[in-house]
C-alpha positions as CSV (number, residue, x, y, z in Angstrom):
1,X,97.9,139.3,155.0
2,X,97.4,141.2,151.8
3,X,99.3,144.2,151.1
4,X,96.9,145.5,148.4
5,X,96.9,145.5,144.3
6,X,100.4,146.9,143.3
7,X,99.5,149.4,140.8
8,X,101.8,149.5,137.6
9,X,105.0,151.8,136.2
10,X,105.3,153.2,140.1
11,X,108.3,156.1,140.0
12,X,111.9,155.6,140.0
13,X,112.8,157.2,143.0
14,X,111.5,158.4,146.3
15,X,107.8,158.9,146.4
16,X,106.5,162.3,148.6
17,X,103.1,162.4,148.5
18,X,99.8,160.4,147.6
19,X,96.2,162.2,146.9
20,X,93.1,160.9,145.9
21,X,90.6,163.0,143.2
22,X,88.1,163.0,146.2
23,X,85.6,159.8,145.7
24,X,86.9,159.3,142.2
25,X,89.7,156.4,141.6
26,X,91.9,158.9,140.4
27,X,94.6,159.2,142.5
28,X,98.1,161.0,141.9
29,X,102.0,159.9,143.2
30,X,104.6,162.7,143.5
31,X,108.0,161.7,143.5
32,X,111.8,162.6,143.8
33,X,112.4,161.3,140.0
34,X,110.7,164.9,139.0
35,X,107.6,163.4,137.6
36,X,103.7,163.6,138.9
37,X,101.8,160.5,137.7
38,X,98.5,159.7,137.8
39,X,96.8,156.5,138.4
40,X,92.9,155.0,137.7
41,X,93.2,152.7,140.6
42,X,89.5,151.1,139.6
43,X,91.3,149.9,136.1
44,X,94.4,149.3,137.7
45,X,96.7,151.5,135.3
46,X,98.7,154.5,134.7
47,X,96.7,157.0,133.1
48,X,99.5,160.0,132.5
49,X,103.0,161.1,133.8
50,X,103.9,164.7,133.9
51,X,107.9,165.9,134.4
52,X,108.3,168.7,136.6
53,X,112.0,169.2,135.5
54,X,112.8,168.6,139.6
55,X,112.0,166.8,142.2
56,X,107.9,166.9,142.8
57,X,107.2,166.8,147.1
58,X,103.5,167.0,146.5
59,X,100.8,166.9,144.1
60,X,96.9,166.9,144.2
61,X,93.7,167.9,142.1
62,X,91.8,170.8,142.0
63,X,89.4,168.0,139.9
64,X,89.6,165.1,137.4
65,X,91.3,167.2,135.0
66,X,93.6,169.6,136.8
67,X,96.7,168.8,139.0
68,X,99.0,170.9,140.7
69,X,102.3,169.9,141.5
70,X,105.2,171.3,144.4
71,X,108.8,171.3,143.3
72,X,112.1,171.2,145.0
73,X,112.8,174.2,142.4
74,X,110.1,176.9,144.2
75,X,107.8,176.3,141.5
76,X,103.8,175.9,141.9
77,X,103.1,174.0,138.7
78,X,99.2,173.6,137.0
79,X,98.8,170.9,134.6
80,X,95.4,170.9,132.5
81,X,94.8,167.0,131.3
82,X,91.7,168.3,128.7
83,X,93.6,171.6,127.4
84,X,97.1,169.9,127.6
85,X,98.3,172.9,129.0
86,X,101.5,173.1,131.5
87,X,101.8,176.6,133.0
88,X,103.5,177.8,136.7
89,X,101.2,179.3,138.9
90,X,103.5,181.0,140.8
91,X,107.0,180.3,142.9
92,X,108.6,180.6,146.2
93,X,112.0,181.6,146.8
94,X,112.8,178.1,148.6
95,X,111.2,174.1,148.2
96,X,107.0,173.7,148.2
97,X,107.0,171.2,150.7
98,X,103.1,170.8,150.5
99,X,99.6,172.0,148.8
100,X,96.2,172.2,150.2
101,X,92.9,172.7,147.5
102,X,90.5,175.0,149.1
103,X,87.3,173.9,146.6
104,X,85.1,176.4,148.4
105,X,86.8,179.1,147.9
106,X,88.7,178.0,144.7
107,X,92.3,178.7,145.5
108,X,95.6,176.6,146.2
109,X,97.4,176.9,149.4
110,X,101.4,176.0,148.8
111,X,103.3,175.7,151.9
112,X,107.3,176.2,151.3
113,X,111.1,175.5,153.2
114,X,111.2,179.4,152.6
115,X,109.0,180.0,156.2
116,X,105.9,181.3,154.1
117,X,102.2,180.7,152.9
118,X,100.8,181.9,149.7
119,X,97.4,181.6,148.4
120,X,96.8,181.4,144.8
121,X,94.9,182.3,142.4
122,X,94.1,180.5,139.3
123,X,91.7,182.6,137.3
124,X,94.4,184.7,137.5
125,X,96.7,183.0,135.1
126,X,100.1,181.8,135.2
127,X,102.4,184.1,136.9
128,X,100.0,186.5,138.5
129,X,101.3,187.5,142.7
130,X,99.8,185.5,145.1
131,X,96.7,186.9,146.6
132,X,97.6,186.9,149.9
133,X,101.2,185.8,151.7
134,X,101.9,184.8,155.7
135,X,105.3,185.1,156.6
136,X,105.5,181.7,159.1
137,X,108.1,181.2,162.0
138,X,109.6,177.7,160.2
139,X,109.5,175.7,157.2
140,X,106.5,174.6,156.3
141,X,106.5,170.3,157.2
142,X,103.0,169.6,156.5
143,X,99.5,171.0,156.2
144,X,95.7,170.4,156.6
145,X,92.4,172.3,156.0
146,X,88.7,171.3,157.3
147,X,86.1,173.5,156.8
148,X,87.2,177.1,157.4
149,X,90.3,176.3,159.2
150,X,94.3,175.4,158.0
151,X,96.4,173.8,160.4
152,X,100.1,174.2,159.1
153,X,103.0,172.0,160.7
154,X,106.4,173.8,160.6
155,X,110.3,173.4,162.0
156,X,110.9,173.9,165.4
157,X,107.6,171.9,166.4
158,X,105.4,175.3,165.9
159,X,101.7,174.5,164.6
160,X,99.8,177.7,163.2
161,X,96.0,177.1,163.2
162,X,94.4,179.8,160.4
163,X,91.4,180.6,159.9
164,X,90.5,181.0,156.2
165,X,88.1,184.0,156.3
166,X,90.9,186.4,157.6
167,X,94.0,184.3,156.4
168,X,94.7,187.5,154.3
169,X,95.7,189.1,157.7
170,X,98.5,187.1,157.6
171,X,97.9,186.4,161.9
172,X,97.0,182.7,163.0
173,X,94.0,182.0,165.1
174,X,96.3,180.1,167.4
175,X,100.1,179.2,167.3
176,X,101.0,176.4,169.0
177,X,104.1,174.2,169.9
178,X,103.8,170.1,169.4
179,X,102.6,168.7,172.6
180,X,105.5,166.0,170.9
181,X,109.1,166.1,171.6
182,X,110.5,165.3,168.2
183,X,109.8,167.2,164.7
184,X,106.2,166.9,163.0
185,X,105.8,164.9,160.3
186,X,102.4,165.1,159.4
187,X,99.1,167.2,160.1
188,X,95.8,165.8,159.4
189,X,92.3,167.4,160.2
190,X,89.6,164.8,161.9
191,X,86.9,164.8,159.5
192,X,84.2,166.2,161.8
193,X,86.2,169.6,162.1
194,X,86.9,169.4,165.6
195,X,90.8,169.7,165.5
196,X,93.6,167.5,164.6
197,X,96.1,164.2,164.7
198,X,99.6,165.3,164.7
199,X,102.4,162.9,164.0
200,X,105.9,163.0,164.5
201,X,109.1,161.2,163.3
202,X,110.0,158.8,166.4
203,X,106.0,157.4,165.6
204,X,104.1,159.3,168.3
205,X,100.6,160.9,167.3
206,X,99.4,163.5,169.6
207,X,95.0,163.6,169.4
208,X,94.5,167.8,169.3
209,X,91.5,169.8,169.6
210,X,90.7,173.3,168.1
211,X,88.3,174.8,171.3
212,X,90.6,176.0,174.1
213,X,88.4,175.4,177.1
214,X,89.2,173.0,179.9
215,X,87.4,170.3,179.2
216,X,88.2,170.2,175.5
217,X,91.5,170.0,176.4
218,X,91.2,167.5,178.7
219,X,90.5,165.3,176.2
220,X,94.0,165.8,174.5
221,X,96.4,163.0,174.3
222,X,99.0,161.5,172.9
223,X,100.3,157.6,172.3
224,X,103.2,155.5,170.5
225,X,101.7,154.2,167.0
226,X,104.9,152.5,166.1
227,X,107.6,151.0,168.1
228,X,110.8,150.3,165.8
229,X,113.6,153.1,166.8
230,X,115.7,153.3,163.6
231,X,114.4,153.5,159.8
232,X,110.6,152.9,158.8
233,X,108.9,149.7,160.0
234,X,106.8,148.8,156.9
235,X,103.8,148.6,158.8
236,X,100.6,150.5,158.4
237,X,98.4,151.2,162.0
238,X,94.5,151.7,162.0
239,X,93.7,153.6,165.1
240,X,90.3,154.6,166.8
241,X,91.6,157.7,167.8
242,X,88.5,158.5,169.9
243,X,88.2,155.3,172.1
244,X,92.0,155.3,172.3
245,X,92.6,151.5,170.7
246,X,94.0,150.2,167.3
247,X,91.7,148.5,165.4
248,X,93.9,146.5,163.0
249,X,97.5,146.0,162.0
250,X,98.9,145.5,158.1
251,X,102.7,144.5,158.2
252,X,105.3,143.3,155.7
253,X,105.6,146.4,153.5
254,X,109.1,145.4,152.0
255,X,110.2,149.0,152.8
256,X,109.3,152.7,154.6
257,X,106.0,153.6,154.4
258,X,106.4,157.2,153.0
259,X,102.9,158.4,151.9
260,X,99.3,156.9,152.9
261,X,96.0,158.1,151.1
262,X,92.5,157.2,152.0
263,X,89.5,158.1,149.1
264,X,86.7,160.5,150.3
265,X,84.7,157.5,151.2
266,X,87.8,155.8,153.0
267,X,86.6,152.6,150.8
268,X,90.0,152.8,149.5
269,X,93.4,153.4,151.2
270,X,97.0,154.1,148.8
271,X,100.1,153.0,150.2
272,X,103.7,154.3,149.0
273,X,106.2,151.9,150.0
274,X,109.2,154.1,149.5
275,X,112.9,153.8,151.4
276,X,113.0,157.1,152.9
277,X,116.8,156.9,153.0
278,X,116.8,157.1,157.0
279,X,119.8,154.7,157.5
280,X,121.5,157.4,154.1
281,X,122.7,155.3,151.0
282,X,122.2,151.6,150.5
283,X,120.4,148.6,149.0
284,X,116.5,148.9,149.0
285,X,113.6,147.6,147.7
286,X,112.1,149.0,144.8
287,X,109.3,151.9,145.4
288,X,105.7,150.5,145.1
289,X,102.2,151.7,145.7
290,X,99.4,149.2,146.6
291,X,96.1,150.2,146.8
292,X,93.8,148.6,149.6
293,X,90.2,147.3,149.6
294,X,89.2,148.8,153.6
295,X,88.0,146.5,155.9
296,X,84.9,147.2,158.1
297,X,86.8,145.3,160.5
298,X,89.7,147.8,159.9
299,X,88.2,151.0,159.8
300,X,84.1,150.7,160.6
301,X,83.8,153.6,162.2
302,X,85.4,155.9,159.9
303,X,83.8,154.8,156.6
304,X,80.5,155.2,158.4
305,X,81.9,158.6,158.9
306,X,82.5,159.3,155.0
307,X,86.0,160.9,156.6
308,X,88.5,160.0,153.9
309,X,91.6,161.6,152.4
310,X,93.1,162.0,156.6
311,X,95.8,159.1,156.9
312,X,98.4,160.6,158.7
313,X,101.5,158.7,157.9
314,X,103.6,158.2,161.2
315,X,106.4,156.3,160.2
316,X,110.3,157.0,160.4
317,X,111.0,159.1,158.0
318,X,113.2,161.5,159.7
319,X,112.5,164.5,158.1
320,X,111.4,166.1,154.4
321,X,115.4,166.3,154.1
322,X,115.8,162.7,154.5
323,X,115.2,162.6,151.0
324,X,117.3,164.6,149.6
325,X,120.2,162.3,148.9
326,X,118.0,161.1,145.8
327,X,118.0,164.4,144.5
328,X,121.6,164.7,145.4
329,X,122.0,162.1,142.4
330,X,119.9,164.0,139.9
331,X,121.6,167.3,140.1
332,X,125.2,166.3,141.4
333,X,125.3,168.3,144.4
334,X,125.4,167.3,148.2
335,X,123.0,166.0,150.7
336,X,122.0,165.9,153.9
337,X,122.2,162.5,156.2
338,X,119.3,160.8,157.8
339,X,120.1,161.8,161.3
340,X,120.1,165.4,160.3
341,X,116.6,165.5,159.7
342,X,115.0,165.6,163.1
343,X,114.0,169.5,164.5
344,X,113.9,167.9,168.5
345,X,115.3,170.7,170.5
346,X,117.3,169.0,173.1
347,X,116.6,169.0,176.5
348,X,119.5,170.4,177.6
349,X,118.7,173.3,175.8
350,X,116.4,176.4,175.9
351,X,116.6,178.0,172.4
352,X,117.8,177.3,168.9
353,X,121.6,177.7,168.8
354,X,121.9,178.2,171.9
355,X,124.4,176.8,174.0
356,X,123.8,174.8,177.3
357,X,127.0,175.2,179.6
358,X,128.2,172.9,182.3
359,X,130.4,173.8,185.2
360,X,131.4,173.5,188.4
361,X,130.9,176.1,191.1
362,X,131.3,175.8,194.9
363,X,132.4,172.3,194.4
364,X,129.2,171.2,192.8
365,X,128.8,170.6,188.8
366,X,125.9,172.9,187.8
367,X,124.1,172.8,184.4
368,X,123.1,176.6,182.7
369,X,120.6,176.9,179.8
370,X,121.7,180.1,178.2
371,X,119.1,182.4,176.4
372,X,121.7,183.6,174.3
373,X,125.5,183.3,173.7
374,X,127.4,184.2,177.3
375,X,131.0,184.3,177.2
376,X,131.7,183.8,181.0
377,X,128.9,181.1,181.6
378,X,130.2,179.0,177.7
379,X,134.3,179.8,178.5
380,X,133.7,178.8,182.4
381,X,132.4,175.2,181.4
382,X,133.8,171.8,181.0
383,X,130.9,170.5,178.6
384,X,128.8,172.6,176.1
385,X,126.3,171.2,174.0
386,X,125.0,173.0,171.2
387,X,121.8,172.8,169.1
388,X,122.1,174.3,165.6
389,X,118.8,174.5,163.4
390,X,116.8,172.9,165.8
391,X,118.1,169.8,165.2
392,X,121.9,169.7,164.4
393,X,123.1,168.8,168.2
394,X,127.1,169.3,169.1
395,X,128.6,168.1,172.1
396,X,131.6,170.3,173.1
397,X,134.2,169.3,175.6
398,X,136.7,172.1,177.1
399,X,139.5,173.1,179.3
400,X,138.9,176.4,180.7
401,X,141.9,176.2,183.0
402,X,143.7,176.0,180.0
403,X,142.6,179.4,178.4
404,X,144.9,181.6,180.3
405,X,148.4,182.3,180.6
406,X,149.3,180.9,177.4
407,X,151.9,183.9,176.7
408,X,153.9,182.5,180.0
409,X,153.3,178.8,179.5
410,X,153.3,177.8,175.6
411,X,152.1,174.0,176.3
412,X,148.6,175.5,177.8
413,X,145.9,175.8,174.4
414,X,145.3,179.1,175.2
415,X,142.0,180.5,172.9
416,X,141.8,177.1,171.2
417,X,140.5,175.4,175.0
418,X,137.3,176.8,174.3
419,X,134.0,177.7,172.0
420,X,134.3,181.5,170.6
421,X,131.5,183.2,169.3
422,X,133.2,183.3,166.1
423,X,132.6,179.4,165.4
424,X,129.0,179.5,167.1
425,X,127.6,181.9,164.1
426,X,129.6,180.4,161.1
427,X,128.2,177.1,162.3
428,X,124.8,178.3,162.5
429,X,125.0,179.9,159.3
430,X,125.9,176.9,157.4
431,X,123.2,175.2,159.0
432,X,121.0,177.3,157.7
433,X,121.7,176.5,154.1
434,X,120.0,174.2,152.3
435,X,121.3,170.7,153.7
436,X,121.6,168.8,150.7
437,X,124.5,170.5,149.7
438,X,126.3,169.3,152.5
439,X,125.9,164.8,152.4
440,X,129.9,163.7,150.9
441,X,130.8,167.0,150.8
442,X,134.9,167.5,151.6
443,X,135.4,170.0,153.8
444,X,138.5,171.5,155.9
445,X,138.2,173.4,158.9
446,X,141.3,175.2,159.7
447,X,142.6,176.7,163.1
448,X,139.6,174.5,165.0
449,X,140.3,174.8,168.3
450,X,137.5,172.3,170.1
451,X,136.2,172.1,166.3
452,X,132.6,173.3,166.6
453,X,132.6,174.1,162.6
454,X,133.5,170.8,161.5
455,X,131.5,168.9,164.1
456,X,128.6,170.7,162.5
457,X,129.2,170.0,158.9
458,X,129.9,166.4,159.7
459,X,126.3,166.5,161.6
460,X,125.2,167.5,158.1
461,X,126.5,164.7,156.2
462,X,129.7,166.2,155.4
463,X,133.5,164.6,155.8
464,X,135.6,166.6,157.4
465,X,139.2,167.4,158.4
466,X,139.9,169.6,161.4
467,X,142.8,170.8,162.4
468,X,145.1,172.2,163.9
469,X,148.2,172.5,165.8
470,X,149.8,169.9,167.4
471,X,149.0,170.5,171.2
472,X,145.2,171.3,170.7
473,X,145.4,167.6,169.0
474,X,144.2,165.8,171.7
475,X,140.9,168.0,173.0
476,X,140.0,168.1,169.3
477,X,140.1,164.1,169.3
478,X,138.3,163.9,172.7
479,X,135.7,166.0,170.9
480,X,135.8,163.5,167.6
481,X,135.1,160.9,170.2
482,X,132.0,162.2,172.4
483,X,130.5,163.1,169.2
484,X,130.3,159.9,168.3
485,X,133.4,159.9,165.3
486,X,135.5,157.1,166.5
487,X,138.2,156.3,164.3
488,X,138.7,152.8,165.6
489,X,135.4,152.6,163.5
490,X,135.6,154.7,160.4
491,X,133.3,156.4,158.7
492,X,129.9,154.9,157.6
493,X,128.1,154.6,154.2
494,X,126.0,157.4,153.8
495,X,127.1,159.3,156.8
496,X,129.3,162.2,158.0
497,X,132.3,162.4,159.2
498,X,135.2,163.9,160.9
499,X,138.8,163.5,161.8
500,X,141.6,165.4,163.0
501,X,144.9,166.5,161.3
502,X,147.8,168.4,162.7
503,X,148.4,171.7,160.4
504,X,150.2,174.4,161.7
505,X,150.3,177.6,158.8
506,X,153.5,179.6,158.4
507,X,155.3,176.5,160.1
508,X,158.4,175.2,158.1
509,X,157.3,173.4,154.6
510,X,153.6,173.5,156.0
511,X,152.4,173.9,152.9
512,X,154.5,170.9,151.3
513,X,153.7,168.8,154.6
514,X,149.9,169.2,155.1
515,X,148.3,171.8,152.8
516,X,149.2,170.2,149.6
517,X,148.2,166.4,151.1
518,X,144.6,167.7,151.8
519,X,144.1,169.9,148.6
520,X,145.5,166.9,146.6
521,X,142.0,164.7,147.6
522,X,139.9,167.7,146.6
523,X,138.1,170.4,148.7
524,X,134.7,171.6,148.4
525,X,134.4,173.5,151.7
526,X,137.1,175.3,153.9
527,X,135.7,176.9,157.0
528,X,138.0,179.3,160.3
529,X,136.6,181.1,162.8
530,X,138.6,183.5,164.8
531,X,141.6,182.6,163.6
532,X,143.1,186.5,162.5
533,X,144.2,188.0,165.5
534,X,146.9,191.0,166.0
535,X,149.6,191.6,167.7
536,X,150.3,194.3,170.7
537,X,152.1,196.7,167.5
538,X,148.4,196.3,165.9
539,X,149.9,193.8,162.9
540,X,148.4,190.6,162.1
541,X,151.7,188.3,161.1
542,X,150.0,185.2,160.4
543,X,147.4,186.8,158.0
544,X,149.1,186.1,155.3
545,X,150.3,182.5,155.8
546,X,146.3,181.7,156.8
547,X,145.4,183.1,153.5
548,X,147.8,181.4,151.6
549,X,146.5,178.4,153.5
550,X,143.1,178.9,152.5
551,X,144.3,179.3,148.7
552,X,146.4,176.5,149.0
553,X,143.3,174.2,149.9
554,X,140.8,175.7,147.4
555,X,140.0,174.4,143.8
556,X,138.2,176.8,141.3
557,X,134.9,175.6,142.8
558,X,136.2,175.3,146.1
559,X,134.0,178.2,149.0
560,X,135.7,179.5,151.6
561,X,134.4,181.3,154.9
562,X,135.9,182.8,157.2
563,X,134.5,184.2,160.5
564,X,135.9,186.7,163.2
565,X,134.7,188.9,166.5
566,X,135.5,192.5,165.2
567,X,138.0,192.8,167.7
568,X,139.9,195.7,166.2
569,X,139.7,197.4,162.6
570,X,143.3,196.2,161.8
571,X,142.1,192.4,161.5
572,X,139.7,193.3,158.8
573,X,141.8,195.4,156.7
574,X,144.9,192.7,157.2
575,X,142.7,189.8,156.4
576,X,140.5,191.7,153.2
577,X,144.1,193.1,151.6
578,X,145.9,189.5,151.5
579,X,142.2,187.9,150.6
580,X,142.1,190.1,147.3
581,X,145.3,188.9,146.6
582,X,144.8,186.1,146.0
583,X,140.4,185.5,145.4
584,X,139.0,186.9,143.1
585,X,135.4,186.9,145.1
586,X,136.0,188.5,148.6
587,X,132.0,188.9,149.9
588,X,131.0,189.5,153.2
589,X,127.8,187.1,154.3
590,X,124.6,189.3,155.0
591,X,123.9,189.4,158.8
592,X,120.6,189.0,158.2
593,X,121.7,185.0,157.1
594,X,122.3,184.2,160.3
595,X,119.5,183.0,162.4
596,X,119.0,184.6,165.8
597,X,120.0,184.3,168.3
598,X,123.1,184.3,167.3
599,X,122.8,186.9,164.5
600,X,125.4,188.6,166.1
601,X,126.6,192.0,165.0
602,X,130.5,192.0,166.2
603,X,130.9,189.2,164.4
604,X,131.4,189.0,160.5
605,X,131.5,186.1,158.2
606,X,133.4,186.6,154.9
607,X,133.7,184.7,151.5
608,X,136.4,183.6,149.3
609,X,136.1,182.6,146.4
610,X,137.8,181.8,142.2
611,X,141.5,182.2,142.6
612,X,143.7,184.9,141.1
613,X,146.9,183.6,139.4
614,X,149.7,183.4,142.1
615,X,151.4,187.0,141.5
């Protein structure tokens, strides 16, 4: 079976998006390499490249001569083929994920990773505001206008359905959640205006409508397009979404199938065969884009519709950060891993960083989904399973019988037998961050207790070392285990990981014996939560040898944060005067960087950063 005509001089690296110049052969590939190139497909060659100076995640036309290009950098880019003018229309303060071309009313829709909306206008000029801006409730994942309406696809599985005469309002017509269990991938408008195909990253497309009366609704569903449960299949799926059947099948794409384009007329489909980086670094296949002839047999009823420029690619790509690795290589900082790419809240759950607790009461085991952060129901449970992000899911052992009496009985863990609120907000903090930071990133997590922290970061890509003393050793392990970091195994190419060290600070020669063995392999991130506490004459002894610690670990580029419940005034004060003397940079984190719910306000994060010269 014929893939299509391979065009010629495809990018270098990941391609994001595909877009047709509506009936026109034009069409234009964005790509991670940071260049936007455009492409006669009729002639069969490479008509321009433009760099974008960073990653490009989607590109279109506003007509044959003008493209407008989405960076990884914030930047709305317009690029002017007849005037040979480059000029930024405007930025965000995060990633444009996607762009949408309203012709009627002769603006440009950019979609961004910073939650927001902004509608542009050209005739402005370069650098003019926006002309209107809606403040979203996720990153923008992918967007699609028909007629007067703008669906937009964001994290956490919302879908906000605009309409474009009172978008200025900044209030959705609707906002729904994805019928779908996993994150959206991709939004696509049905050409006749009557609502939507929403696909998501395990290959489920869920068939929408815009009318909310009962029997438009009823006609709602919701099916499996693909079947393969790990990485993209290579296989492209024409569906008759109306009479519920695939028409025809095109397989043997030698990689992912990241982006799918079909003309105005649907004569003509594009196909971006692209590793997505799903299964993290490795051996691929280079990127190609074929171009496709379209079958009546393959999609008669939609030609006849004139419906083009909808394919909805519902392949495996686990998320927009799935990606990032690639540009991970351009500008030498971290990454995220494939895994960490999917927004599915988990069923055990109720809300976003939330914690799910699991104990046993009257002799039976009973299961609590907590609305917010509960210390009886989370320090009163054997299991806890944490979503962070939406997405970033932590399985939590503990041994709550183990929490008291510690003062009488020094073999019970005491605090360290359980989650503290303390490691529940730094965690969701750094999951906040932008992810690609985080993929080979060395990190240490010190004072871990049942290691939430470093669980986290490895989620992210990260490799980790948690520690802490000797007893606590073996919950931390069981924790390594259920999480899935076995060290029978290893780590994984491409993957996080984590692994658990015995480091006990202000012990004898503790910083000979296992600070100077970890700081020796180099040490991008150290993380602690709630591990300044005082005594019952209100001093903190151990202040001073945990700061030394955190010194003792950290490079000149090396971050460290540290969080702690407010318990008394004297842990701050203890904890800021050693900090300053040693960092130069002692910041607290802004509460407002903390996503609710667990922006909590008896709980502070601090930074530490650029060493003094030991005094």
């Amino acid at each position: 079976m014929s893939l299509g005509r391979e065009l010629p001089s495809p990018p270098q690296d990941g391609i994001s998006s595909l877009n047709f110049c509506g009936d026109t052969p034009l069409l234009v590939a964005s790509s991670w390499d940071g260049t936007a190139r455009v492409y006669d497909t009729a002639a069969h060659t490479l008509q321009g490249t433009f760099a974008a100076g960073a990653p490009v995640l989607d590109a279109l036309f506003e007509n044959p001569g003008v493209v407008y290009t989405a960076g990884l950098d914030g930047a709305v880019k317009r690029y002017d083929f007849f005037k040979g003018e480059e000029s930024v229309l405007g930025r965000h303060e995060a990633a444009v994920r996607c762009l949408q071309w309203l012709p009627a009313q002769g603006l440009l829709v950019s979609g961004s990773w910073d939650s927001s909306l902004r509608l542009w206008d050209p005739r402005l000029g370069p650098g003019a505001a926006p002309v209107a801006q809606v403040a979203l409730p996720g990153k923008v994942y992918s967007m699609s206008g028909c007629g007067t309406r703008l669906v937009v696809a964001t994290s956490g599985r919302h879908v906000d359905i605009f309409d474009l005469r009172t978008l200025h309002s900044g209030q959705p017509e609707q906002r729904r959640e994805s019928s779908l269990k996993f994150q959206t991938r991709c939004v696509r408008c049905f050409a006749d205006g009557q609502g939507y195909a929403l696909g998501s990253v395990e290959g489920r497309v869920a068939w929408e409508f815009f009318e909310l009366d009962e029997a438009t609704q009823a006609r709602k569903y919701a099916f499996k397009c693909h079947r393969k449960n790990e990485g993209g299949d290579g296989v492209i799926n024409f569906w008759d979404g109306e009479h519920k059947k695939r028409l025809h099948q095109v397989t043997g794409y030698p990689t992912s199938v990241a982006a799918l384009a079909f003309n105005a007329s649907a004569t003509q489909l594009a196909v971006a065969s692209s590793y997505a980086f799903e299964q993290g670094e490795r051996e691929h296949p280079a990127d190609a884009i074929y171009i496709r002839e379209v079958q009546e047999a393959e999609a008669g009823r939609f030609k006849q519709r004139g419906g083009g420029g909808a394919a909805a690619a519902t392949h495996y790509e686990p998320t927009h950060q799935a990606l990032l690795p690639v540009w991970q290589r351009l500008i030498g900082g971290g990454g995220t891993r494939g895994k960490a790419g999917l927004k599915q809240k988990a069923e055990r759950l109720c809300l976003e960083a939330a914690p799910r607790a699991e104990s046993w009461e009257d002799g039976e085991l009973v299961q609590k989904r907590l609305l917010a952060p509960s210390r009886w129901d989370v320090h009163s449970a054997e299991e806890v399973a944490v979503t962070l992000g939406g997405d970033v899911r932590v399985r939590i052992l503990q041994q709550p019988h183990q929490l008291a009496g510690a003062g009488v009985n020094p073999d019970k863990l005491g605090v360290a037998a359980a989650l503290w609120d303390g490691a529940l907000v730094l965690a969701a903090y750094l999951v906040e961050q932008p992810r690609y930071r985080y993929l080979g990133m060395r990190c240490v997590e010190l004072g871990a207790g049942v290691g939430l922290v470093g669980l986290a970061l490895a989620a992210l890509g990260a490799r980790v070392t948690i520690t802490d003393v000797s007893k606590v050793l073996p919950l931390m392990r069981r924790n390594l285990q259920a999480n899935g970091y076995d060290p029978a195994k290893g780590p994984q190419e491409g993957a996080g990981w984590a692994e658990a060290a015995e480091l006990e600070w202000g012990s004898p020669g503790w910083m000979e014996r296992a600070v100077a063995p970890l700081a020796g392999a180099g040490v991008d991130l150290v993380v602690a939560a709630d591990c300044c506490y005082i005594d019952q004459d209100g001093k903190s002894p151990s202040t001073a040898a945990f700061v030394e610690t955190c010194a003792g670990l950290c490079g000149p580029s090396t971050r460290c944060l540290v969080s702690f419940e407010r318990r008394a005034p004297e842990v701050r004060a203890c904890l800021l005067e050693e900090a300053k003397k040693r960092f130069r940079r002692v910041k607290q984190v802004p509460l407002a960087a903390v996503p609710p719910p667990l922006r909590l306000e008896y709980v502070d994060i601090w930074e530490l950063q650029q060493l003094l010269p030991c005094q």
